[in-house]
VEXFIRO-341442 format. One record per residue (C-alpha): residue number from 1; residue in three letters; x negated, y, z negated. Coordinates in steps of 0.02 Angstrom, whole numbers, plus 32768, in hexadecimal, padded with zeros to 4 digits. Layout:
N
 seq type    x    y    z
 NUM  ALA    X    Y    Z
...
//
This chain:
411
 seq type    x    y    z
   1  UNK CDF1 C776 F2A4
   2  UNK CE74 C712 F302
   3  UNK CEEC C718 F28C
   4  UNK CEDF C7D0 F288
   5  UNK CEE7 C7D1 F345
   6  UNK CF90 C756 F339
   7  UNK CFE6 C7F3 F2E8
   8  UNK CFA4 C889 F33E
   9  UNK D03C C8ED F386
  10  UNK D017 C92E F42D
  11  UNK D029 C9EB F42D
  12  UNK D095 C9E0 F4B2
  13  UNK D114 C997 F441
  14  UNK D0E6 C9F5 F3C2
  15  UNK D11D CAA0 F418
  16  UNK D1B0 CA49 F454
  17  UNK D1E6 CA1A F3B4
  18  UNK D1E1 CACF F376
  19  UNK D240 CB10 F3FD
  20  UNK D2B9 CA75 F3EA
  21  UNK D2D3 CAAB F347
  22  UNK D324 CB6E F351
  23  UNK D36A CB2F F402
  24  UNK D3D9 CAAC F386
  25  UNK D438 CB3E F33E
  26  UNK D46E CB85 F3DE
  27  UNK D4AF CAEA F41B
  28  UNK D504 CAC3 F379
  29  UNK D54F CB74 F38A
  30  UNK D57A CB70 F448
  31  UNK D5BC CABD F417
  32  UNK D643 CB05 F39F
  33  UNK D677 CB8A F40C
  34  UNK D67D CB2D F4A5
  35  UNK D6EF CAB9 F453
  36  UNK D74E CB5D F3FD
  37  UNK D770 CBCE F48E
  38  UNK D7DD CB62 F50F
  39  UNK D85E CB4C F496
  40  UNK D84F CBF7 F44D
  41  UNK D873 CC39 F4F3
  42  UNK D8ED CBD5 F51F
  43  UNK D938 CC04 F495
  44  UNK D928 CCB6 F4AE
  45  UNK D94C CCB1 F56C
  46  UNK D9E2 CC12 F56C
  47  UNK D9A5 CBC8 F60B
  48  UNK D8FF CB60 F62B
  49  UNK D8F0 CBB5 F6E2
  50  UNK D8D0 CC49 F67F
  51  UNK D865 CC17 F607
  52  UNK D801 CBD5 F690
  53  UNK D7F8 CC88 F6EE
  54  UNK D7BE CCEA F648
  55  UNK D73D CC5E F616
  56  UNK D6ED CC6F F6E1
  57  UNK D6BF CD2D F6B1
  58  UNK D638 CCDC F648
  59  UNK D613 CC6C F6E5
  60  UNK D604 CD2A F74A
  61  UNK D59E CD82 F6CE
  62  UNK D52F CCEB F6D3
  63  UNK D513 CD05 F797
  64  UNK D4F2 CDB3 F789
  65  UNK D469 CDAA F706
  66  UNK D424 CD1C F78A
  67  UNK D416 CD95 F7FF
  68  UNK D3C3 CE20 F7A0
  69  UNK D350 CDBB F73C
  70  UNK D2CA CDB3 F7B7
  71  UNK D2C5 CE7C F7AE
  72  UNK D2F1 CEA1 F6F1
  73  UNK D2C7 CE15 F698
  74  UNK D234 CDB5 F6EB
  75  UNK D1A1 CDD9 F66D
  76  UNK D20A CDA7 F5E9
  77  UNK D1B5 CD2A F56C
  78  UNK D219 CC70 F54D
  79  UNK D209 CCC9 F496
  80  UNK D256 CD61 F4BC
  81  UNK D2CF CD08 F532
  82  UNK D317 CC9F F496
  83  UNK D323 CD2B F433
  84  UNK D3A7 CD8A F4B7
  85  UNK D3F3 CCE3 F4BA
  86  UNK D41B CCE5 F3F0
  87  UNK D444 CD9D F40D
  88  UNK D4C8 CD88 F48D
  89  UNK D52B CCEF F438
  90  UNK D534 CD4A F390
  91  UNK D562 CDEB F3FB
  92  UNK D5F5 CD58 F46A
  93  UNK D637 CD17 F3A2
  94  UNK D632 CDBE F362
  95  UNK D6B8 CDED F40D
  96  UNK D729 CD4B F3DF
  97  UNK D72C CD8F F325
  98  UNK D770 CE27 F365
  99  UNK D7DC CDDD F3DC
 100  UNK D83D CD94 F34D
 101  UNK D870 CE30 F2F6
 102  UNK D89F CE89 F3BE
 103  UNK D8BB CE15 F441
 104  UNK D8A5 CE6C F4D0
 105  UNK D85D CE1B F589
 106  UNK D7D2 CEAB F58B
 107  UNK D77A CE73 F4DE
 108  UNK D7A9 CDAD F51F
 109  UNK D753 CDE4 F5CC
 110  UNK D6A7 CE36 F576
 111  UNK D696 CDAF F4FA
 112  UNK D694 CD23 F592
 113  UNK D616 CDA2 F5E4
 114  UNK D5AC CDAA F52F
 115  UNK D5B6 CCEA F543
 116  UNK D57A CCC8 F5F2
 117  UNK D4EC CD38 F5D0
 118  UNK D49F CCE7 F541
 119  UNK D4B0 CC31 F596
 120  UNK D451 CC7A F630
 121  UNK D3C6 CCCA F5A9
 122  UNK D3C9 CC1F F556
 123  UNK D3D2 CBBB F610
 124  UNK D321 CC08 F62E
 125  UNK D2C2 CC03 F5A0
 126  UNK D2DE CB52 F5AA
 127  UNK D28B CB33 F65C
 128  UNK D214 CBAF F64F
 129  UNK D1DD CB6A F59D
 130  UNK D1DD CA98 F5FE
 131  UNK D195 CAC4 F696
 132  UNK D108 CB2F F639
 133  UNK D0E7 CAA0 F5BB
 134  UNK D0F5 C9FE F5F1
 135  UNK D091 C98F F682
 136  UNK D105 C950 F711
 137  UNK D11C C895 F6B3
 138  UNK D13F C8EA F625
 139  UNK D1CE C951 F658
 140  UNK D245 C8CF F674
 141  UNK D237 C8A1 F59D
 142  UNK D223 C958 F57A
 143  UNK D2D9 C973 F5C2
 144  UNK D32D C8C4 F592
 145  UNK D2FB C8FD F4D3
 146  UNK D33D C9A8 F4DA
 147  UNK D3DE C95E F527
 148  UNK D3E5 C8E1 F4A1
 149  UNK D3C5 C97E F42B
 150  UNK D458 C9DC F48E
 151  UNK D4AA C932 F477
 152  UNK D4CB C929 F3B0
 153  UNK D4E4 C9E4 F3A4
 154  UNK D57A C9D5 F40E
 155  UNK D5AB C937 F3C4
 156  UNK D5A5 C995 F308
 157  UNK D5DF CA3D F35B
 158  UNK D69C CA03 F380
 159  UNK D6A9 C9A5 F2C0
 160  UNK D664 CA3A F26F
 161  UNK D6E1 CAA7 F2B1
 162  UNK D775 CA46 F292
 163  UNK D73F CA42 F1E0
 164  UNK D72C CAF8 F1E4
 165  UNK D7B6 CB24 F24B
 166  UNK D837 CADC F1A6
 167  UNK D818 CB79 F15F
 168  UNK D82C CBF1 F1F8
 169  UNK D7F9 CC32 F28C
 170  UNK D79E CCC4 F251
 171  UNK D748 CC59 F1DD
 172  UNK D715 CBDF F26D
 173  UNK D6B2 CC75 F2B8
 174  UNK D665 CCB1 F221
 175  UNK D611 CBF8 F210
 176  UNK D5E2 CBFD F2BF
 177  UNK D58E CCB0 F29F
 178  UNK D524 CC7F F1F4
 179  UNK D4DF CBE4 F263
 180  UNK D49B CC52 F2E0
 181  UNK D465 CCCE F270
 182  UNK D40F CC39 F20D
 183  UNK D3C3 CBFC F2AB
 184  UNK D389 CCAA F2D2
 185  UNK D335 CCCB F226
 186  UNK D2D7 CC26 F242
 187  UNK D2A6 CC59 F2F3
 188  UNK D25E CCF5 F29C
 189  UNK D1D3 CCA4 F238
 190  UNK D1A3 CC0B F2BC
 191  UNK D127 CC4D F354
 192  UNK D140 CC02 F400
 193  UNK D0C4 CC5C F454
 194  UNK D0DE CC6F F503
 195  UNK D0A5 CCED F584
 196  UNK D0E7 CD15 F635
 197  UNK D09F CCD7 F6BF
 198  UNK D08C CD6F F712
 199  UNK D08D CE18 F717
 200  UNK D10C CE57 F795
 201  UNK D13E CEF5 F7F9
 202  UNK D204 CEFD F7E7
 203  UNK D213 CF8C F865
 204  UNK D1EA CF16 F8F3
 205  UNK D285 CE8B F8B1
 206  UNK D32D CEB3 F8E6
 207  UNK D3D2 CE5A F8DB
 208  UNK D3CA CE24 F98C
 209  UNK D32D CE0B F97F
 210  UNK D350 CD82 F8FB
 211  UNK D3D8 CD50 F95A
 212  UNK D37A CD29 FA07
 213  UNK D2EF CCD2 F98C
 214  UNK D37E CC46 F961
 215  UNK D3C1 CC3E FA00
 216  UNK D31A CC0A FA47
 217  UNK D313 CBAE F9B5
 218  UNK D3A9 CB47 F9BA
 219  UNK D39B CAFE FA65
 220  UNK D31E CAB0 FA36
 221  UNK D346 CA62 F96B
 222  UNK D40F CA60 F9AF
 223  UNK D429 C9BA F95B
 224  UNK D3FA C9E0 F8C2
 225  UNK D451 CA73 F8C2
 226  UNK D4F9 CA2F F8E8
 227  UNK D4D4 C997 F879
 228  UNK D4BC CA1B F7F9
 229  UNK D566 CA78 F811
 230  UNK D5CA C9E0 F81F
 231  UNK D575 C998 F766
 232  UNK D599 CA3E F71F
 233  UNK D650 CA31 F76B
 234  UNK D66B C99F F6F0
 235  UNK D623 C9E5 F657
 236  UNK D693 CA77 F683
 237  UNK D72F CA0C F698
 238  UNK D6F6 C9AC F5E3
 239  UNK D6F8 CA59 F58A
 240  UNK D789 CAA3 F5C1
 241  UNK D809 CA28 F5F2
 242  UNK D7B7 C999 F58C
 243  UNK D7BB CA18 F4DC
 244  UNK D87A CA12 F4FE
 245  UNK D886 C95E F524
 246  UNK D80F C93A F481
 247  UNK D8B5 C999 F41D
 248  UNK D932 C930 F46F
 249  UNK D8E4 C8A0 F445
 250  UNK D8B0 C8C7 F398
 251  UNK D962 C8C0 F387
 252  UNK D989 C810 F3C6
 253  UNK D900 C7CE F347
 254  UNK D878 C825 F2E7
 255  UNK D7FF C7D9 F345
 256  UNK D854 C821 F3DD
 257  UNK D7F8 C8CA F39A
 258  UNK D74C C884 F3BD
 259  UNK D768 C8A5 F48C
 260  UNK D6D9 C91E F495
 261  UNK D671 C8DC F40B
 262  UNK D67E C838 F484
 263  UNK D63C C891 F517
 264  UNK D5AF C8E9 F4CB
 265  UNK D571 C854 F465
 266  UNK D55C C7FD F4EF
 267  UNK D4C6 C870 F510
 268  UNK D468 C843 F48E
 269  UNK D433 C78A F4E8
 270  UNK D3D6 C7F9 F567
 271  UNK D340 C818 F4DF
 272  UNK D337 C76A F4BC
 273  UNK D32E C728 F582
 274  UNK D2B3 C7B3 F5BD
 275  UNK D265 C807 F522
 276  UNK D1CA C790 F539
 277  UNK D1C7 C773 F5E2
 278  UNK D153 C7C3 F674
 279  UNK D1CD C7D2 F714
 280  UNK D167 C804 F7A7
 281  UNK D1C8 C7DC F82E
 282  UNK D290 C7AA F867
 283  UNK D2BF C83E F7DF
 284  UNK D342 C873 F86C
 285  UNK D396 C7BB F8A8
 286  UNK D39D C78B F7F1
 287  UNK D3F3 C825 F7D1
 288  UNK D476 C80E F85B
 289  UNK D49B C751 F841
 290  UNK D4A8 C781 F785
 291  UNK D538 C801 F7B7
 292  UNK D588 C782 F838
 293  UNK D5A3 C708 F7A6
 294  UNK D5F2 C79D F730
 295  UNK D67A C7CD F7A9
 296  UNK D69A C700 F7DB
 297  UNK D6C6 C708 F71F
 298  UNK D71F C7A5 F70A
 299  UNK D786 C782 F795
 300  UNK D7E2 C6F8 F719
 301  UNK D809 C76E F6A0
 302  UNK D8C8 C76D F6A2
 303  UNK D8DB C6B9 F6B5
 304  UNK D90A C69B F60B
 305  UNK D963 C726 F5A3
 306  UNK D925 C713 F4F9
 307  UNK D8B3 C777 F499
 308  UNK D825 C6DC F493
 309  UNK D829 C6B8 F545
 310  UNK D800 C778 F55B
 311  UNK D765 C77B F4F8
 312  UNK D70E C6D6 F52C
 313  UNK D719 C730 F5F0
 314  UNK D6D9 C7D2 F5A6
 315  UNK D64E C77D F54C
 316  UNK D61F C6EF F5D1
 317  UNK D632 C788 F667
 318  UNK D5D4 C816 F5FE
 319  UNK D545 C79B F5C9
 320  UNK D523 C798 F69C
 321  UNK D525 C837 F6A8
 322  UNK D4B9 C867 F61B
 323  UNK D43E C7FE F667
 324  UNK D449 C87B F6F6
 325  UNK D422 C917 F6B2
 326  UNK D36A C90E F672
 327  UNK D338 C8BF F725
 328  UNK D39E C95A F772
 329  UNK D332 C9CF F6F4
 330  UNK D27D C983 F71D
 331  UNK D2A8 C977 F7C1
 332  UNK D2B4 CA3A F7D5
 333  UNK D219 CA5D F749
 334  UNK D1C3 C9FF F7C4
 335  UNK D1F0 CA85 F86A
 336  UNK D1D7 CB09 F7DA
 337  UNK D116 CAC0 F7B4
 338  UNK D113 CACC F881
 339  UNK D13B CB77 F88B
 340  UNK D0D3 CBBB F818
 341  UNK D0DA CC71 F7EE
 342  UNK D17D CC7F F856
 343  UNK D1E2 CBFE F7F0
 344  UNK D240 CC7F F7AD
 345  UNK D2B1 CC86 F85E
 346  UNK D2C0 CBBE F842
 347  UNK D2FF CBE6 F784
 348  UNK D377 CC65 F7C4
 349  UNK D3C4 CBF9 F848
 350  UNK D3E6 CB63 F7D0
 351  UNK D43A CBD6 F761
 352  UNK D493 CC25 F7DD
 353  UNK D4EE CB7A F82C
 354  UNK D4FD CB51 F767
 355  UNK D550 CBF0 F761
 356  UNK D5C9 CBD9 F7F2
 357  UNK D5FB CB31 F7B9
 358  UNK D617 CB6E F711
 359  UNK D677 CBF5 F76C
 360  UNK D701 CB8D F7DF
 361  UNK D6F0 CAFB F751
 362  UNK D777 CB4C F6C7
 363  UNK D7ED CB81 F76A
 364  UNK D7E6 CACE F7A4
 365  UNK D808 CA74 F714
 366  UNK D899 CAE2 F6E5
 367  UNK D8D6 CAC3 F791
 368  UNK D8BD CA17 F793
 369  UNK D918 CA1E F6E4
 370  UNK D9B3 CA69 F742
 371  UNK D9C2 C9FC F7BA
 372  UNK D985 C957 F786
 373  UNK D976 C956 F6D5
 374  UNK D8EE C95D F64A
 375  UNK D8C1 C8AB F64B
 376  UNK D8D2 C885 F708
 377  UNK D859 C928 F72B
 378  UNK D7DB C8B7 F6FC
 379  UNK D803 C82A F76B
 380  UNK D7E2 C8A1 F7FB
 381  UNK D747 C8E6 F7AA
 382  UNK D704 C82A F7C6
 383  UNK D738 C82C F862
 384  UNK D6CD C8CD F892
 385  UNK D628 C87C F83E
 386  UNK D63A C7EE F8A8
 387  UNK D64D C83F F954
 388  UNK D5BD C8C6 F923
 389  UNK D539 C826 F8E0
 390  UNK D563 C7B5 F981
 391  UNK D549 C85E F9F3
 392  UNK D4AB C897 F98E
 393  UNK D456 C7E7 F993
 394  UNK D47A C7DB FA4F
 395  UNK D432 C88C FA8E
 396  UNK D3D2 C8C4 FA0B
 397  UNK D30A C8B3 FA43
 398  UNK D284 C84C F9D8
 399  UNK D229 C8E8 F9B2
 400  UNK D267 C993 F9A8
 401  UNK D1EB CA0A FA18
 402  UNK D1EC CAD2 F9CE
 403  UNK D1CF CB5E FA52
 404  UNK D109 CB82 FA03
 405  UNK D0D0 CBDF FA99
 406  UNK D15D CC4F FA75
 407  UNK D14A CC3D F9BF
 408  UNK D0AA CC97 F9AC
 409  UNK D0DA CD32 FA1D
 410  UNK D160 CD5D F9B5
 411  UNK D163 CE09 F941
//
């Protein structure tokens, strides 16, 4: 009897394993194509500062769908949710297969839209599946193992397209299509049952509405919300800039080409640190002093110019920051499990400053390109983490008090 107990899975686990599963295709897909697109644009468009302003349309359509989600979209199941999500990048690589036969800015423009609609489906199926699941201790190991997840997709992603790419660029998005569709097949025969909450009248939600929701909202979870944009801002900078920098150096040496695959592997520690662990408390200081030692490391990036140099600061930097993202994630499933049937607002604004972020991120870095260079836009990067931890761990209180009187009077 107590061996049997020794291997019981907890069906917790169990349910996240399933939806672990299908979710692996979609980062292995968004993986190749996150790596594909800044150079294919480039390409297309000849400067990075443009690249940068057609890749933010995905950042806008993202917003917008934020905003109308608590009207359109709220009674949507997590299962339903994922399945918009597979929808909308097969409809984003079937755009950047047309794109290669006519390439015009409109069909460039609607594919970044397709794109920054399925990552917003795909953004909240994810919290609403956590925050619906898993106990407060538990969310901290839920999210450190779907990062780690996240983690070797986009480590594989980048590899498996520069295999594929060899034989063309058409046949790049082909591959990336028959993993989705894969994915999606599977999806089709597991069950992830999972109801909404509630029942909702969308008459009474409107756009400002919404909008006064996260401004009530936000003064009071500020910190995270900024601590959010400005992680996000990085990740940005990595996949745009960095995909360019990852060619350049793949050129130097081989191993140069491993820039990215660097960065996300570093991701996969953060299942091995929390994925057992109960964190109750300090979620938010850990999170900050985490990002503080990132950007001390980043900011050394360009004092050696050789390929190795570049990679042991990537991997030493993005193994902080990794650390950083699960505590950001249970630290908002936990002011989701607060608000209860109104998490949905809390959902929205999270996406929404991801959104943003993901929005100015491509214009910066292509800026920063212009005027400092690839390599030394990274530098500065570092140097933003550190001034945003040190200001976060000074004013940011120990507990993070939501508006519940208001809360429950809203429509």
């Amino acid at each position: 009897m107590e061996i049997k107990r020794r291997f019981e899975i907890d069906p917790m686990w169990r349910r996240v394993s399933v939806f672990m599963f299908v979710m692996f295709f979609v980062f292995l897909a968004d993986a190749m194509l996150s790596d594909f697109v800044p150079g294919y644009l480039e390409g297309i468009m000849g400067s990075p500062l443009l690249m940068g302003l057609v890749m933010s349309t995905s950042s806008v359509a993202g917003l917008i769908l934020d905003l109308l989600f608590a009207r359109v979209l709220r009674n949507l199941s997590v299962s339903k949710m994922v399945m918009l999500a597979f929808a909308g990048c097969i409809g984003f690589v079937g755009l950047l297969l047309v794109s290669t036969y006519w390439p015009f800015i409109l069909i460039l423009v609607l594919a970044m839209v397709t794109w920054g609609l399925y990552y917003e489906f795909f953004g909240f199926s994810g919290q609403k599946f956590v925050v619906g699941i898993a106990a407060p201790v538990q969310r901290t190991a839920v999210w450190s193992v779907i990062e780690t997840l996240r983690a070797i997709a986009y480590a594989i992603g980048p590899l498996a397209l520069a295999w594929v790419t060899q034989y063309g660029e058409r046949q790049s998005l082909v591959f990336v299509a028959g993993v989705l569709c894969f994915g999606f097949v599977l999806f089709g025969f597991m069950k992830t049952k999972y109801k909404p909450e509630i029942e909702v009248d969308h008459a009474k939600i409107t756009i400002w509405h919404e909008m006064q929701h996260w401004a009530s909202l936000f003064k009071h979870i500020w910190p995270m919300v900024i601590f959010g944009i400005t992680l996000v801002l990085i990740d940005a900078v990595y996949w745009t800039t960095g995909t360019v920098v990852n060619d350049q150096l793949a050129q130097q040496h081989p191993l140069g080409g491993f820039f990215i695959t660097t960065y996300m592997i570093s991701s996969m520690f953060v299942g091995l640190v929390f994925g057992r662990k109960e964190i109750k408390s300090h979620k938010k200081t850990m999170a900050f002093i985490f990002t503080l030692i990132s950007g001390i490391i980043l900011m050394f990036m360009n004092f050696m110019q050789v390929w190795w140099w570049y990679l042991l600061i990537v991997l030493a930097s993005s193994i902080m920051s990794a650390l950083s993202w699960p505590l950001l994630d249970a630290v908002y499933t936990d002011l989701l499990a607060r608000m209860g049937r109104e998490n949905i607002h809390m959902i929205g604004l999270k996406n929404a400053s991801n959104s943003i972020a993901y929005m100015i991120g491509p214009i910066l870095a292509g800026s920063m390109a212009t005027l400092v260079g690839n390599i030394e836009s990274f530098a500065y990067m570092g140097g933003l983490l550190v001034v945003v931890s040190i200001i976060l761990l000074i004013f940011t209180p120990r507990k993070l008090k939501l508006p519940q009187s208001e809360i429950q009077n809203w429509e």
